[in-house]
N, C-alpha and C positions, 0 to 999 in steps of 0.2 A: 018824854023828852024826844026830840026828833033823831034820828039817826046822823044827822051831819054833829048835832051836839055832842053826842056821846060817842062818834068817833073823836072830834076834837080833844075830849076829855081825856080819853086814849091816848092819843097823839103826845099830848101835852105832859101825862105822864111816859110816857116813852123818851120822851126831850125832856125830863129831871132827871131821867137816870144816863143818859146821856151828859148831862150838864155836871151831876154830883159824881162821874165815873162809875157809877156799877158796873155797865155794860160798854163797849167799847162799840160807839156810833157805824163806822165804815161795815166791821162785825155783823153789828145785828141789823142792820140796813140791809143787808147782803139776803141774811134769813128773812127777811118783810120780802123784799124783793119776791125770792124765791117762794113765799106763801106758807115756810117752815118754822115760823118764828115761833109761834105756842108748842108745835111738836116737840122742838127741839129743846124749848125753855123747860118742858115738861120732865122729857128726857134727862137734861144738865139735873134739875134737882132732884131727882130718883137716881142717878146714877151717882153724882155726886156724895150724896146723903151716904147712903150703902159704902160707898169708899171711905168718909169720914167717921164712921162708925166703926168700920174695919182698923184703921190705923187707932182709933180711941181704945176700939180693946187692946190692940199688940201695945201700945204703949204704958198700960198697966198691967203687963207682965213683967214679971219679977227680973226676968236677961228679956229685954227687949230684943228681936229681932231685926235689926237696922235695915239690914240689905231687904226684907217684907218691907220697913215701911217708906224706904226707898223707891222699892215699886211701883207702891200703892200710890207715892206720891206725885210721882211721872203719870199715873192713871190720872188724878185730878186736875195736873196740869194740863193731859190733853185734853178732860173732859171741859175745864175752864173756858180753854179756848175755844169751844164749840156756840159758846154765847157772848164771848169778849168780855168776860169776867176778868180782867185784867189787876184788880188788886187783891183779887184771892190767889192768883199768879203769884205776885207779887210775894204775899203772904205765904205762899207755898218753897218759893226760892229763899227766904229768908229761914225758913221750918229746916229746908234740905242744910243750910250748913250748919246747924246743931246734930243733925245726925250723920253727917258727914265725919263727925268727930266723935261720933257718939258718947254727946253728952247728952244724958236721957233728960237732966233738969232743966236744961235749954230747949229743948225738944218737947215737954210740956209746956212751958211759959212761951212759945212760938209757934206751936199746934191749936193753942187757944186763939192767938190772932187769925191762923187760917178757919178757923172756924166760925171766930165773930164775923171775918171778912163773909164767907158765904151765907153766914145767915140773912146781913142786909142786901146780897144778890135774890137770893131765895124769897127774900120778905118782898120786893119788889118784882120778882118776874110772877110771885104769884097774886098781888093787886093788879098788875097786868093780865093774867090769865082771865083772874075772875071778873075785870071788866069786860073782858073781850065775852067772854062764857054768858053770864049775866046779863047782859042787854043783846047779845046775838049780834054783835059791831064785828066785823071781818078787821083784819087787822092786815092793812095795808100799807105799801110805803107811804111817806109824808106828801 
């Protein structure tokens, strides 16, 4: 397949998740722009990962630690931001007021949203990676 196809293919997934809100357009425009867009996509899902996993175990301890997963949580939201992950934001702000009040049973049944929400972040920046990886397509602005 010629390289203009399999950028377009690219493209055209980058403009779904654009379209379905994964990623917040202005955001990751800004990364294509800059030439950082796989680093930093790379980055969001290994840092992010390590942080949801973090707060997954404090959360099945017996006296949760709020003000930890307070932290932890402020961690994900900057790290959200770094690829305009905007409904795991989202998802993260609605997490924070069950443990705001530390209600730990709110706090799982709304820690699972933040985590459904990054996995379909995660599931599509890494079909994006592995196209760009896989056919050797530079991933440029539109």
């Amino acid at each position: 397949m010629a390289a203009a196809a399999l950028r377009a293919q690219l493209n055209a997934h980058i403009a779904g998740m654009y379209t379905e809100g994964v990623v917040d357009e202005d955001t990751f425009e800004e990364l294509r722009d800059e030439g950082t867009a796989i680093e930093v996509s790379r980055l969001f899902i290994y840092d992010a990962s390590e942080i949801i996993d973090d707060i997954d175990i404090l959360m099945e301890e017996p006296e949760v630690d709020f003000d930890e997963v307070e932290a932890l949580t402020q961690q994900l939201m900057r790290c959200t931001s770094s690829v305009g992950a905007q409904q795991v934001n989202l998802a993260c702000m609605h997490f924070g007021n069950f443990y705001a009040i530390q209600c730990k049973q709110g706090c799982l049944v709304s820690f699972s949203l933040v985590r459904n929400e990054f996995y379909i972040v995660r599931h599509e920046l890494e079909i994006m990676i592995s196209k760009s990886r896989s056919r050797h397509v530079v991933l440029t602005p539109k």
